[in-house]
N, C-alpha and C positions, 0 to 999 in steps of 0.2 A: 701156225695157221690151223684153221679149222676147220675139216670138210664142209663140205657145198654139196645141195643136190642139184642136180644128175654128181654122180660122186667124179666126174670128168673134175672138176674147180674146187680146191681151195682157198683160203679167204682170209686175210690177213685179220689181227684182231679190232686193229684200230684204225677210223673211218680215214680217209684221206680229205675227204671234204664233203659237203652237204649243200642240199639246195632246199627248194620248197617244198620238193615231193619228196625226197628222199636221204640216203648217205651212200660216197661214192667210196667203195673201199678197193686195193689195190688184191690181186689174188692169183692164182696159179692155173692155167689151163693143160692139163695133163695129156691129153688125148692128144692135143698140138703143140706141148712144149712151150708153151710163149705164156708173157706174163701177160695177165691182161686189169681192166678196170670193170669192178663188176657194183654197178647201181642197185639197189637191194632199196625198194616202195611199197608201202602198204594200199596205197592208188593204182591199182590195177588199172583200172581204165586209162587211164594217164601216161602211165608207162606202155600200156598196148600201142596208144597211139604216138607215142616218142620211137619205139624202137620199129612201129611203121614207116616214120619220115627217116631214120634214119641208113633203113633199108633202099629205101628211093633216089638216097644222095648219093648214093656209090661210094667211090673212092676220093678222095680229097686230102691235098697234104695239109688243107688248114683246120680237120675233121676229125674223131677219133674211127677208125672204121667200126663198124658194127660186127657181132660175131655172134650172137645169141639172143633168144627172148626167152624165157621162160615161167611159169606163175607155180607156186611151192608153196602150201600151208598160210594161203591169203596172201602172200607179199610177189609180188614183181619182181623178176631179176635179170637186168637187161648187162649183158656181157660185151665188151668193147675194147678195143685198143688202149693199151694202159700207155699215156703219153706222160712224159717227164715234165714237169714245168710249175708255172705257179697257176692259182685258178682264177678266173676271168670275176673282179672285183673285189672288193676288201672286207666288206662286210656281209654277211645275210642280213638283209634287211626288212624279214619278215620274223622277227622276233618282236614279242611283244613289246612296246615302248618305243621303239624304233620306228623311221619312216623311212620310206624307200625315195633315195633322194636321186640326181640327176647324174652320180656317175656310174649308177646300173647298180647289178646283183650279181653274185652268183649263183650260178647256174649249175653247181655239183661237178662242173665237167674238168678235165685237165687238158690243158691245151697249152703248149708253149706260148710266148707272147706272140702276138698277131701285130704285125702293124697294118696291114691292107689288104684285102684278097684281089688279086688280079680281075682287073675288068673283063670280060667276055664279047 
């Protein structure tokens, strides 16, 4: 692993998954002892406004909790609850050549399989 600043997080070497904005790698939170998932974006703006809604949702068991924002040498690094699982669709489908067809994208996140979230 390789330190992270705030030197609180290190960072495993290799990404766990990737989305549009970014790659979601898995890493160590020191300060609190817990593993966590740390998103590392060159889209600052993008990432401010993710790890905003993400602060808004609270707690959620079908959710990874939020735990950090912070911006480091132009990239974004939004810190989260590192969930075990597989990631939400099969392909990126923003790679050139590629089209984004109708059973979604990933989205960089880790989330267990979902079958439903309960109605409210």
């Amino acid at each position: 692993m390789k330190p992270l600043l705030p030197n609180q997080y290190t960072l495993e070497a290799k990404p766990r998954g990737r989305g549009t904005y970014g790659k979601v790698y898995f890493g160590f939170d020191h300060k609190n002892n817990r593993k966590v998932a740390i998103k590392i974006t060159p889209n600052v703006h993008v990432a401010k406004k993710e790890a905003s809604m993400m602060k808004t949702y609270g707690i959620s068991q079908h959710l990874p909790a939020f735990y950090n924002y912070f911006v480091s040498n132009n990239k974004a690094y939004i810190i989260m609850e590192a969930v075990e699982g597989e990631t939400l669709g099969t392909n990126n489908f923003y790679y050139e050549g590629k089209k984004r067809t109708e059973t979604g994208h990933s989205n960089g996140c880790f989330c267990s399989k979902i079958t439903a979230a309960p109605s409210q």
